[in-house]
C-alpha positions as a Markdown table, in Angstrom:
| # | Residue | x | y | z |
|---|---|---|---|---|
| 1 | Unk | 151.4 | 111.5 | -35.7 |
| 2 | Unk | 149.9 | 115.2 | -34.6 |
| 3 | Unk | 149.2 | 115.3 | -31.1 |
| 4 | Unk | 145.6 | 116.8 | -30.5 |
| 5 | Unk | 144.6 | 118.9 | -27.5 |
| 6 | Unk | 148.2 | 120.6 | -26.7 |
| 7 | Unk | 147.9 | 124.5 | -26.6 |
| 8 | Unk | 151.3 | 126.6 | -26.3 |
| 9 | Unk | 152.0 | 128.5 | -24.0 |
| 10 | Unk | 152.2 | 132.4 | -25.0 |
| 11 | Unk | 155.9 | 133.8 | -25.2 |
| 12 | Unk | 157.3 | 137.2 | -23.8 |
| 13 | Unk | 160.1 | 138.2 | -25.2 |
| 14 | Unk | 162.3 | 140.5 | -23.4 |
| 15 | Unk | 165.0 | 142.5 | -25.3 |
| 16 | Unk | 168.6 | 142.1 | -24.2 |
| 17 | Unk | 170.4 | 144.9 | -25.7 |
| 18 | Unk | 169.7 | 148.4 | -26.4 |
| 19 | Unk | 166.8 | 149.0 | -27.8 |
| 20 | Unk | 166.2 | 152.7 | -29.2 |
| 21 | Unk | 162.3 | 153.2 | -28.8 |
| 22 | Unk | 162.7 | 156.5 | -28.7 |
| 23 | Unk | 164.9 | 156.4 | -31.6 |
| 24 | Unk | 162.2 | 156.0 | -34.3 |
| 25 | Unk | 162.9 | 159.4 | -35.8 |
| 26 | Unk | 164.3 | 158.9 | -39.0 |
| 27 | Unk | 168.1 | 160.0 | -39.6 |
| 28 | Unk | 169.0 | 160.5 | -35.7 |
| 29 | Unk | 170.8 | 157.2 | -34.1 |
| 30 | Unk | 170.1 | 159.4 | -30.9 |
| 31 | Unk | 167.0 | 161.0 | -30.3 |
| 32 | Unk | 167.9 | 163.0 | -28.0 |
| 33 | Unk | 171.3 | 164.6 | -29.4 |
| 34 | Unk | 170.0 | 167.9 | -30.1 |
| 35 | Unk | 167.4 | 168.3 | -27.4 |
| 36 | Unk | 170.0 | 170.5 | -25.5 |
| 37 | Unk | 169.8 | 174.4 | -25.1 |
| 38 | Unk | 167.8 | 174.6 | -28.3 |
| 39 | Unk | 164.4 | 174.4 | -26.6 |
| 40 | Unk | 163.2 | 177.5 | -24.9 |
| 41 | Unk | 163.6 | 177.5 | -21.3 |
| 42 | Unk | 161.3 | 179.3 | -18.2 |
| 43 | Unk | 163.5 | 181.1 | -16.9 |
| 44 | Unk | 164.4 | 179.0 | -13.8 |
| 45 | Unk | 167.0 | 176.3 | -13.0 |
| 46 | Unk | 165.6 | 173.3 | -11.5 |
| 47 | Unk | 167.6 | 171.0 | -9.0 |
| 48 | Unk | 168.3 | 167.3 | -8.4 |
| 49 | Unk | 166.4 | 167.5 | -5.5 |
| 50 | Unk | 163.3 | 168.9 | -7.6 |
| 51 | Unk | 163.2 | 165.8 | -9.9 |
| 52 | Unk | 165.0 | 163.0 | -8.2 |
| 53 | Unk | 162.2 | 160.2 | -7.4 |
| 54 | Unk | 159.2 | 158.4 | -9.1 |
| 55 | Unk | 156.8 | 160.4 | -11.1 |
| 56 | Unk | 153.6 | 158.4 | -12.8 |
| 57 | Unk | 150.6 | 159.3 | -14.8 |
| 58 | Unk | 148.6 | 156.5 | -12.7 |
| 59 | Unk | 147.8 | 153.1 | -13.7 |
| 60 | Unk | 144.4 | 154.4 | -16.0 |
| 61 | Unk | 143.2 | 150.0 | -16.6 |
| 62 | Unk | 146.7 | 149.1 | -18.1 |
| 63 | Unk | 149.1 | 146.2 | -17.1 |
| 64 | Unk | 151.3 | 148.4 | -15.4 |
| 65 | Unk | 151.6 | 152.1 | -14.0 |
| 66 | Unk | 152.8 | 155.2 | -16.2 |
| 67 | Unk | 155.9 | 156.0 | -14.2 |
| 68 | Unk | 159.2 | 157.0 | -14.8 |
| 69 | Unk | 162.0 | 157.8 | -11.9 |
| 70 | Unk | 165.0 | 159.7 | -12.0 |
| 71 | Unk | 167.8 | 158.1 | -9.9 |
| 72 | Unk | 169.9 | 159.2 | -7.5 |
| 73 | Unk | 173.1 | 158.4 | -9.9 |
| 74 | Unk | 171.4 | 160.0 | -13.5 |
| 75 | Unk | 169.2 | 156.6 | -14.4 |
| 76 | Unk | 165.9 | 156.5 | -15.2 |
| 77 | Unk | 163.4 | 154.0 | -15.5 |
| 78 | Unk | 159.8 | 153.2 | -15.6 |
| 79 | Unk | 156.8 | 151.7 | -17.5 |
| 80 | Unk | 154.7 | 152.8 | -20.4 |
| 81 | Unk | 151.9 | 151.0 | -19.1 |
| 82 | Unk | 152.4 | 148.0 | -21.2 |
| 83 | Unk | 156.5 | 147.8 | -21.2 |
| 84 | Unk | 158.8 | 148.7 | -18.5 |
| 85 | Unk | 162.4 | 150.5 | -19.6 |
| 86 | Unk | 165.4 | 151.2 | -18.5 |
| 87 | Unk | 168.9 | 152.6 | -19.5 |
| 88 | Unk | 168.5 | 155.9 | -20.3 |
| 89 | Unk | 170.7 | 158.2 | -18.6 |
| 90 | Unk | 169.3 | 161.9 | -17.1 |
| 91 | Unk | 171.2 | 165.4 | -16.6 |
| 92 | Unk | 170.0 | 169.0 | -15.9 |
| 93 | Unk | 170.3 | 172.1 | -18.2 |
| 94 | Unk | 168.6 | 174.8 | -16.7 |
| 95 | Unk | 164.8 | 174.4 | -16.6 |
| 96 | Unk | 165.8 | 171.3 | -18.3 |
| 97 | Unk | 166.3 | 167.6 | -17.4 |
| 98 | Unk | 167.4 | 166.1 | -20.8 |
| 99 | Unk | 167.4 | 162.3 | -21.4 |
| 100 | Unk | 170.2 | 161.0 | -23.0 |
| 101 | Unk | 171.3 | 157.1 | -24.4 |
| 102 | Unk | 169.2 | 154.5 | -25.8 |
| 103 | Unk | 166.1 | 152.6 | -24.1 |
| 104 | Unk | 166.1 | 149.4 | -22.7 |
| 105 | Unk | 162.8 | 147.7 | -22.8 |
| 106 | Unk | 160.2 | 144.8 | -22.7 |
| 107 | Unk | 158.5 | 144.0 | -25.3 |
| 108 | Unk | 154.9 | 142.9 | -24.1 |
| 109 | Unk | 152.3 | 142.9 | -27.0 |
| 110 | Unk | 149.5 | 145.4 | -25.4 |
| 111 | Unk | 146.2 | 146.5 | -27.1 |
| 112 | Unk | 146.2 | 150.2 | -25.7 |
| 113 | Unk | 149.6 | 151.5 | -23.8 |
| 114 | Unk | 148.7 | 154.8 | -22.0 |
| 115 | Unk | 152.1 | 156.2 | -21.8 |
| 116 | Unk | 153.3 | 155.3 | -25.1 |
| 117 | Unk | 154.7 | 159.0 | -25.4 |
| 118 | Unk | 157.2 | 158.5 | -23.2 |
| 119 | Unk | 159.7 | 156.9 | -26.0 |
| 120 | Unk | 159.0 | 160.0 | -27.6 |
| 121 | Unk | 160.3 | 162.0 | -24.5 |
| 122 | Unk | 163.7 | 164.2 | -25.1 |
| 123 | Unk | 163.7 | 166.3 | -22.0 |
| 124 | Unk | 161.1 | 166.7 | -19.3 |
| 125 | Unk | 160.3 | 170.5 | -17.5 |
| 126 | Unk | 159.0 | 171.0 | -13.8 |
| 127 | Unk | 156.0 | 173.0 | -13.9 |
| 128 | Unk | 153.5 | 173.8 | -10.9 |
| 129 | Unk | 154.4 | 170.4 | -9.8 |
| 130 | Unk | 154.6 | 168.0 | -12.3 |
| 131 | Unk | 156.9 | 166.4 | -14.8 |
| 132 | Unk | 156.2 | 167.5 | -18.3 |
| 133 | Unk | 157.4 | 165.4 | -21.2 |
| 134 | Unk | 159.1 | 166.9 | -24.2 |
| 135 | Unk | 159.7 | 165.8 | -27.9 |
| 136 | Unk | 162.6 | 166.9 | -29.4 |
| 137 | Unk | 161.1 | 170.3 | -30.5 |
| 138 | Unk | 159.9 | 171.1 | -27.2 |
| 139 | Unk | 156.1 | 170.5 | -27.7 |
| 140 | Unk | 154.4 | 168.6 | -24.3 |
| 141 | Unk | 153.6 | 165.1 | -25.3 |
| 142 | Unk | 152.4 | 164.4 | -21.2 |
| 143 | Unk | 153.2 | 165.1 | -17.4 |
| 144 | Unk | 153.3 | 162.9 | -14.3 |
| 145 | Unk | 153.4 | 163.9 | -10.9 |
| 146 | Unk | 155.4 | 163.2 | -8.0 |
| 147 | Unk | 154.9 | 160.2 | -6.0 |
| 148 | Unk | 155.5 | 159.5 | -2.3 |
| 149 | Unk | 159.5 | 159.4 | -2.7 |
């Protein structure tokens, strides 16, 4: 016999093992393999100390803020806006901190996510300030600025 008046409960799924958003490009397992020395640079070496620390693009409505931070021991992690990753591992080249690994993330059905261009990311470059995001031919998908940290 049906039971009448139940409603379920919605489900979040959160993904367990590596998850390449970033890795949507088709033929690269990697999506950041050849964002080395490739892209043009400006001419100045950053430092740890000039991108260790949060970054966000501000919370602009959505579930959660656009952030991403740059760990002390080469991690980095953040949110989207809608999902938060993690996994991703972070190294300097000259003007260049390139992202490297696969993307952990959530996977939290959102109708708008504001900072869905950071999967896209392959490097990030400090200029005046801020955190610009890379694809992998060096065009600016976004930036973020520095937080209190």
């Amino acid at each position: 016999m049906p039971r009448r008046g139940l409603r379920r409960a919605p489900v979040v799924v959160v993904v367990g093992a590596a998850l390449a958003v970033g890795g949507c490009q088709e033929g690269s397992p990697d999506p950041t393999s050849s964002a080395s020395t490739s892209l043009p640079t400006t001419g100045r070496d950053v430092t740890r100390a000039e991108v260790m620390g949060l970054w966000s693009a501000g919370r602009s409505g959505s579930r959660l803020p656009v952030e991403v931070e740059l760990g002390p021991d080469g991690g980095v992690s953040g949110s989207d806006g809608c999902n938060s990753f993690s996994g991703r591992r972070w190294s300097l080249d000259g003007d260049r901190v390139l992202l490297r690994g696969r993307q952990l993330t959530s996977l939290v059905g959102c109708s708008t996510v504001p900072g869905e261009w950071l999967a896209r990311a392959a490097s990030f470059r400090v200029e005046d300030g801020r955190l610009v995001a890379l694809d992998r031919g060096g065009d600016t998908l976004g930036s973020l600025s520095r937080t209190g940290s």
